[in-house]
C-alpha positions in Angstrom: 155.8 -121.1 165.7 157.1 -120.5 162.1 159.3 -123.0 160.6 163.2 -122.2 159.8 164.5 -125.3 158.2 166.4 -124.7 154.9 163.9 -127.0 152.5 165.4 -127.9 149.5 164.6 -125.7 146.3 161.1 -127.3 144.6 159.9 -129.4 147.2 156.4 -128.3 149.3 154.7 -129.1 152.0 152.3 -131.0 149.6 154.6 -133.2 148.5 156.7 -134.2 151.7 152.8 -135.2 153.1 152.6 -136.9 149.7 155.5 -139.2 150.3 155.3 -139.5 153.7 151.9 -141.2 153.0 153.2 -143.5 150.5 155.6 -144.8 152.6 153.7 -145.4 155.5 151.4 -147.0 152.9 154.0 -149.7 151.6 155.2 -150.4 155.1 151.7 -151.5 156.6 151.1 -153.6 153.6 154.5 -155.1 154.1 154.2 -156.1 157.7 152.2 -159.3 158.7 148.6 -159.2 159.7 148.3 -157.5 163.3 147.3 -160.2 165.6 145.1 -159.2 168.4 146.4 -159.3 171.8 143.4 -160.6 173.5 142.0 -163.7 172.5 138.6 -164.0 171.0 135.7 -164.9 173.9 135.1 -168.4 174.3 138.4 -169.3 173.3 139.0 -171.3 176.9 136.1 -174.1 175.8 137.5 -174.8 172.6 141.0 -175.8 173.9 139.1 -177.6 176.6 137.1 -179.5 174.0 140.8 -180.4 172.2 142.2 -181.7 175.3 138.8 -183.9 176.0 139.3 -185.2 172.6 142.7 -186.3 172.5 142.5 -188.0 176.2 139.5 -189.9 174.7 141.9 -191.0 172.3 144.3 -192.2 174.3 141.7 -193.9 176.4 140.2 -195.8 173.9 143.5 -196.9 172.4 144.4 -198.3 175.7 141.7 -200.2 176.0 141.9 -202.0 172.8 145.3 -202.9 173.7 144.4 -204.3 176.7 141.8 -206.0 175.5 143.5 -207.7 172.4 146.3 -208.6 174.9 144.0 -210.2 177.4 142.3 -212.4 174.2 145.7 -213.4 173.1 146.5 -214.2 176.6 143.4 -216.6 176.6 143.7 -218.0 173.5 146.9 -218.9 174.3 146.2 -220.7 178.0 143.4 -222.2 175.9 145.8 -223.5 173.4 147.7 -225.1 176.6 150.6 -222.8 175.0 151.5 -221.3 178.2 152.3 -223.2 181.2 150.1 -222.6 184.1 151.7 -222.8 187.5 150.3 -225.8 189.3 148.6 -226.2 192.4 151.0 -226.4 195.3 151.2 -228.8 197.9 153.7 -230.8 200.1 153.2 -233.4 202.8 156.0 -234.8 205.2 155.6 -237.3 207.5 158.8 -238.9 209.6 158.9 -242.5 209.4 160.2 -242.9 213.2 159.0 -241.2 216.6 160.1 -237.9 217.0 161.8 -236.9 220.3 160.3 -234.8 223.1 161.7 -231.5 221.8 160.7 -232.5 218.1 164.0 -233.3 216.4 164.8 -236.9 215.1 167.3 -239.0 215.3 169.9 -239.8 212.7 169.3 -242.0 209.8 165.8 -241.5 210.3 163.3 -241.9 206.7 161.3 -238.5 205.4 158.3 -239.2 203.7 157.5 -236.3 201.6 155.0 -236.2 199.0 154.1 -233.4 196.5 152.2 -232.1 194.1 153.9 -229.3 191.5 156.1 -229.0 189.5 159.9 -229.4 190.8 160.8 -230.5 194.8 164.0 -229.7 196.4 165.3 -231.2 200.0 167.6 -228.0 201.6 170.1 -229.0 204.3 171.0 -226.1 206.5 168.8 -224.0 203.9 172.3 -224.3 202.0 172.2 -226.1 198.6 169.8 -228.6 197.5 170.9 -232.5 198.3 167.7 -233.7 196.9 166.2 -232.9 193.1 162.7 -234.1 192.4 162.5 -235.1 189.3 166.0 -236.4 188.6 166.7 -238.1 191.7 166.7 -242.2 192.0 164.4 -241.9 195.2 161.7 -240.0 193.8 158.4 -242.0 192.4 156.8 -239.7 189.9 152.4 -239.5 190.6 150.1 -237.5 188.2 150.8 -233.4 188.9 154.1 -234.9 191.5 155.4 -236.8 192.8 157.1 -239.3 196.3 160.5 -239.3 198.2 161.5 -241.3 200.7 164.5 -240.1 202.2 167.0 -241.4 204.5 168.4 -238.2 206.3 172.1 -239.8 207.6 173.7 -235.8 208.3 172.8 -233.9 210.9 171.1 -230.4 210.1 167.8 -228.8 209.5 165.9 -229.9 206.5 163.2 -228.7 204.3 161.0 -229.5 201.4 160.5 -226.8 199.0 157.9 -227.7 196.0 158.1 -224.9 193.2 155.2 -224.5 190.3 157.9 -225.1 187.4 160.8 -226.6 187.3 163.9 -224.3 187.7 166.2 -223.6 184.9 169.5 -224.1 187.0 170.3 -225.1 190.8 170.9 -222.0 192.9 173.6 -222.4 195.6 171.5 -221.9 198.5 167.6 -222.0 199.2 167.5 -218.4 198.9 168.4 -217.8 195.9 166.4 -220.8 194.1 163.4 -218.9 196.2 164.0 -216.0 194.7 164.9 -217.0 191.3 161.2 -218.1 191.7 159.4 -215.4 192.5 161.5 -212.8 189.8 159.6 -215.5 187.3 156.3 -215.0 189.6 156.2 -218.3 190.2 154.4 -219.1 194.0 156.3 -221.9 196.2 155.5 -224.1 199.1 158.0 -224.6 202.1 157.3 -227.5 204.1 158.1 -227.7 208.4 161.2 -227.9 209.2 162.9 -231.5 210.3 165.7 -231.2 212.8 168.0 -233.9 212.6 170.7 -234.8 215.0 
């Protein structure tokens, strides 16, 4: 099929190829490298081997860190800078016969002996009515400490020996328990002594 289109005066074939070849030639080196749209082969190992690499890294750092903070930790207990929790232990004896169903009469005297660092007496598991140390019935020993108590109202009693002393007094047993144990600190609770 013969071409009818009115070309302008002067211009051939020749030179429209001419020019169409120059400009395709200044737009390719113009664009950006074409990038391959299929990775090279083997590429999956090499990210792979990345991956490995920075997990190791991580690793290891981890592992200093929680090595240099278990040295400190030691050197520290070592240095006696941090307070280990004491053993635990409390003993109560009643100073009179109990009755048959295991209560006591009133104005009877509870021996209670401990080793730790604080005691409390809980009346009713309601605030403490007896501090150890701090209270003029309590002998200090070596690691605790002696009460002898003269329980004059009626209610249920018990001895509760914490590892450290508590900062402040909590207004019932509960929450001195479990002011303890947010600090991680274990307790001992004693038998219960019915009184009436």
């Amino acid at each position: 099929m013969t071409n009818t289109t009115s070309r302008p005066t002067g211009w051939s074939v020749r030179s429209a190829r001419r020019l169409a070849g120059a400009v395709t030639d200044v737009a390719q080196r113009s664009l950006p490298h074409s990038r391959h749209d299929t990775p090279p082969p083997g590429w999956e190992s090499g990210v792979w081997v990345r991956i490995q690499r920075r997990r190791r890294k991580h690793r290891l750092a981890s592992l200093v860190l929680a090595l240099t903070a278990g040295g400190v930790g030691a050197l520290l207990a070592r240095a006696g800078l941090v307070d280990a929790p004491a053993p635990l232990e409390v003993r109560v004896d009643l100073g009179s016969p109990r009755r048959v169903d295991g209560s006591a009469p009133l104005h009877a005297r509870w021996h209670v002996s401990y080793t730790g660092g604080e005691l409390r007496v809980y009346r009713n598991a309601l605030g403490a009515v007896l501090r150890c140390p701090g209270a003029v019935e309590c002998a200090l020993t070596a690691g605790g400490g002696v009460v002898a108590l003269v329980v004059d109202d009626p209610g249920e009693y018990r001895a509760v020996v914490f590892s450290r002393p508590l900062a402040a007094s909590g207004a019932t047993m509960q929450e001195d328990l479990s002011g303890a144990r947010a600090r991680g600190d274990p307790v001992e609770i004693s038998s219960s002594l019915v009184v009436y």
